[in-house]
C-alpha positions as CSV (number, residue, x, y, z in Angstrom):
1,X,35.3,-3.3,16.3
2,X,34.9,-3.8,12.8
3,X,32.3,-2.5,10.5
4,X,30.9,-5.3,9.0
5,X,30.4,-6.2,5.4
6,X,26.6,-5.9,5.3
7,X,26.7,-2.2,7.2
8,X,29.7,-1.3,4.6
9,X,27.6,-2.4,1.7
10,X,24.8,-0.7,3.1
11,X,26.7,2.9,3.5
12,X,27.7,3.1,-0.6
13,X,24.3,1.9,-1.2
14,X,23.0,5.1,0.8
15,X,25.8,7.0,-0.6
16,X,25.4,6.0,-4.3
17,X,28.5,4.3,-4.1
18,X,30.0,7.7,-4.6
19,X,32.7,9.5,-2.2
20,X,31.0,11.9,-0.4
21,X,34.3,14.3,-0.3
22,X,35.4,14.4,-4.2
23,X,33.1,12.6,-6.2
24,X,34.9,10.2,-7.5
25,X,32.8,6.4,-8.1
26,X,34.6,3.2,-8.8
27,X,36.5,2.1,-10.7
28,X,38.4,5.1,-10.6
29,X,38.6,4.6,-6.9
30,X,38.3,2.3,-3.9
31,X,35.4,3.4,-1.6
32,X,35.8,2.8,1.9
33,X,33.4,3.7,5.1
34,X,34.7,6.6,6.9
35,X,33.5,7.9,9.9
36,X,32.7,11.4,10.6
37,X,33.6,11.9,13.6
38,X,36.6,9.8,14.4
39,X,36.6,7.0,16.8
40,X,39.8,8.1,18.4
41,X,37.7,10.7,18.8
42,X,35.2,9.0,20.5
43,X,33.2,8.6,17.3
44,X,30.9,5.4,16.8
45,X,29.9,2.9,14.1
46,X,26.0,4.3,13.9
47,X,24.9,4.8,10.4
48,X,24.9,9.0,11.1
49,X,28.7,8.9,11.6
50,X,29.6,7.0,8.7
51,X,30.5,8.3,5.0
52,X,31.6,7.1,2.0
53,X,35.0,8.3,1.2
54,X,37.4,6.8,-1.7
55,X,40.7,5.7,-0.4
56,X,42.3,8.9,-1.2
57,X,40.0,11.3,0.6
58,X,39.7,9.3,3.4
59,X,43.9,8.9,3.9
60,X,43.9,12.8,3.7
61,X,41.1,13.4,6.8
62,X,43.2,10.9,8.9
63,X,42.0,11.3,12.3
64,X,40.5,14.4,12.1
65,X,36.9,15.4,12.5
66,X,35.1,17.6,10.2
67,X,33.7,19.8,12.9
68,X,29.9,20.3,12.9
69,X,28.5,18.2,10.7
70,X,25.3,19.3,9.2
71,X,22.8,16.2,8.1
72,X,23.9,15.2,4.2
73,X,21.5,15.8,1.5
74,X,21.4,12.4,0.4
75,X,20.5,11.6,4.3
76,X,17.9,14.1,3.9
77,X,16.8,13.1,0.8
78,X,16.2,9.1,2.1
79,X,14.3,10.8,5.1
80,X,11.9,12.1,2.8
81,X,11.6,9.0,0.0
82,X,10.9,6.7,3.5
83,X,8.4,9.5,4.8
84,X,6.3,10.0,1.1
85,X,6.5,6.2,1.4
86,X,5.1,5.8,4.6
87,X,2.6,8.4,4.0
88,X,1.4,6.4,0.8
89,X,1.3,3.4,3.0
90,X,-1.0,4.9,5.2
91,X,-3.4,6.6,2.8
92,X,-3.3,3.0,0.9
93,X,-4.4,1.5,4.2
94,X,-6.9,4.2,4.8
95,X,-8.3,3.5,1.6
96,X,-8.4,0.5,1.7
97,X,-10.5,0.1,5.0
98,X,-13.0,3.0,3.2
99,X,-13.6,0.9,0.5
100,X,-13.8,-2.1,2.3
101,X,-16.8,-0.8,4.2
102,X,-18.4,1.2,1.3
103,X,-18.6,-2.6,-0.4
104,X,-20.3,-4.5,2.8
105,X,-23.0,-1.1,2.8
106,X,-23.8,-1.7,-0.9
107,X,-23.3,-5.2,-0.3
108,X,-26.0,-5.0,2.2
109,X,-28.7,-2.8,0.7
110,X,-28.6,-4.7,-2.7
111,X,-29.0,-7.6,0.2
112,X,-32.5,-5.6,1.6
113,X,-33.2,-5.3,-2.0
114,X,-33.5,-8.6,-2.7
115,X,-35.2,-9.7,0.3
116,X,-37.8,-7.0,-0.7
117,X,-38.5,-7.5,-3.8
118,X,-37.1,-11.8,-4.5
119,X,-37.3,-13.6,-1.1
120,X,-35.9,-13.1,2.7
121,X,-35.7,-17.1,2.8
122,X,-32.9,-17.6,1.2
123,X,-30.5,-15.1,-0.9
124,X,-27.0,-14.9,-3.2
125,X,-24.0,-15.8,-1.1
126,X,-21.5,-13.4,-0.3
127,X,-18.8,-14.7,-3.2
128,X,-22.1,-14.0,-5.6
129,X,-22.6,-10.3,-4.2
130,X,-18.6,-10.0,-4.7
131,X,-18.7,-11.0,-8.0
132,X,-21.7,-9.1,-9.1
133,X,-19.7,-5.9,-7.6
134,X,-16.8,-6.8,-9.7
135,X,-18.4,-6.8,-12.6
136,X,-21.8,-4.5,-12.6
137,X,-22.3,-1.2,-10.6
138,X,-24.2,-1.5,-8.0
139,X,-27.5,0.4,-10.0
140,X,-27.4,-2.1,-12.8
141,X,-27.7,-4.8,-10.0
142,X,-30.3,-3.3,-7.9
143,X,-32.1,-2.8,-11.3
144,X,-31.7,-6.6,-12.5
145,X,-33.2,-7.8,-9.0
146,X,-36.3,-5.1,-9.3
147,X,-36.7,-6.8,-12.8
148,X,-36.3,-10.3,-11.5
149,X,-39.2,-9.8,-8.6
150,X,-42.4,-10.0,-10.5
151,X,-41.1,-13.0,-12.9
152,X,-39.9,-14.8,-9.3
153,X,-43.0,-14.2,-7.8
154,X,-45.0,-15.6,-10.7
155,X,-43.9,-18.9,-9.7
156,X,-41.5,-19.4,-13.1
157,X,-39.0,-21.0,-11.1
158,X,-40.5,-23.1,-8.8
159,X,-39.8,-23.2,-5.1
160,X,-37.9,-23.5,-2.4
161,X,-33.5,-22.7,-2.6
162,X,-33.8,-24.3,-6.2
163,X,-35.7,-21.6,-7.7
164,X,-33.4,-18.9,-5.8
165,X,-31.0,-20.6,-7.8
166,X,-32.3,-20.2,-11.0
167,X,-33.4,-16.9,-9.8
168,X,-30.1,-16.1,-9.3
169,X,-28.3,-17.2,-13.0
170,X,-31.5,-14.8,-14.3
171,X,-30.4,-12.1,-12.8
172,X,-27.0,-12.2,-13.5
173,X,-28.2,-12.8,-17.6
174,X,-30.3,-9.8,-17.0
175,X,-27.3,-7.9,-15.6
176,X,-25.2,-8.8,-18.4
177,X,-28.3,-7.9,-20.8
178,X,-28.6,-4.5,-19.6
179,X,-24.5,-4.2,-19.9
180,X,-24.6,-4.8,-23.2
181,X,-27.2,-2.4,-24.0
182,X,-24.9,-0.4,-22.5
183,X,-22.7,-1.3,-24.5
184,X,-20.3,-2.2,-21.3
185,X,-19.6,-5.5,-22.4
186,X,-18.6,-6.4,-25.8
C-alpha cells in the first residue's frame, strides 16, 4: 500500500525536509520516505519506521534494514517540544482554574462588604464586580465602598435600586479618584 501524500509530507516536515542518512536538503536532492525497516522485511508504514532519505541514499540501503534502530534525535527532540507543551497546557489550565476562584472569593467578600456597609437589598451586578476587578485592586474597591457607606446612609441618593444606582457610579468616581491620587491613572 502506498504512503500517501499527506503522511509523506508529514515525514520531511518531522525530518526538516532533510535526509536523515547524508544531509543533503532540496534542491540538491529529491527526498523520498524510506522505511526503516523494510517491508519486504515485514516492515510497516507507522510513522516510527519511516525516514527521510534523498533519492540517492535511499537507492543505496535497497532492501536492507539498518539493524537496531535507536529512536532519532529529532524523534526525541518532538517528544519533548509536545511534552513542555503539554505541560504548559496544563499549568495554564491549572492557573487558570486558581484564578478563576481567587476572583469569585474577592468577588464575594467585596460583595459582604457592601452589604455591610451600603445595603443587602440590592447590590452591583456581577459584570460591575468584573469590571471594577479589571480595573482597581481589590483594596482600592473595598476602600471606595467603606467611603461610600456613611454618604449612602445619609439619604443623598434617595431610595430604593435607584439610589443603589447612583450609589454605584459614586463609587466607581471615588475608585477612580483614589487611582489618580495614586497616580494609577493618568
Amino acid at each position: 500500500m502506498a504512503i500517501s501524500k499527506g503522511k509523506r509530507f508529514e515525514i520531511f516536515k518531522r525530518d526538516g525536509f532533510t535526509c536523515q542518512y547524508c544531509g543533503r536538503r532540496p534542491p540538491d536532492v529529491v527526498l523520498e520516505v524510506d522505511h526503516i525497516d523494510p517491508r519486504c522485511s515485514g516492515g510497516t508504514d507507522q510513522e516510527i519506521n519511516l525516514i527521510t532519505s534523498c533519492w540517492d541514499c535511499n537507492r543505496g540501503k535497497g532492501g536492507k534494514s539498518l539493524g537496531q534502530v535507536r529512536p532519532r534525535p529529532d524523534a526525541d527532540l518532538e517528544y519533548l517540544k509536545t511534552q513542555q507543551e503539554l505541560a504548559e497546557a496544563t499549568r495554564y489550565i491549572e492557573t487558570s482554574k486558581t484564578l478563576s476562584a481567587a476572583r469569585s472569593r474577592i468577588t464575594e467578600h467585596l460583595e459582604s462588604v457592601w452589604c455591610e456597609v451600603v445595603t443587602d437589598r440590592y447590590s452591583p451586578t456581577p459584570k460591575q464586580w468584573k469590571t471594577w476587578l479589571a480595573y482597581h485592586d481589590p483594596e482600592r474597591i473595598e476602600r471606595a465602598i467603606r467611603l461610600l457607606g456613611g454618604r449612602f446612609h445619609s439619604g443623598q441618593f434617595g431610595s430604593g435600586k435607584r439610589a443603589v444606582d447612583q450609589a454605584i457610579r459614586y463609587v466607581s468616581g471615588i475608585m477612580n479618584n483614589l487611582a489618580r491620587e495614586n497616580g494609577s491613572i493618568q
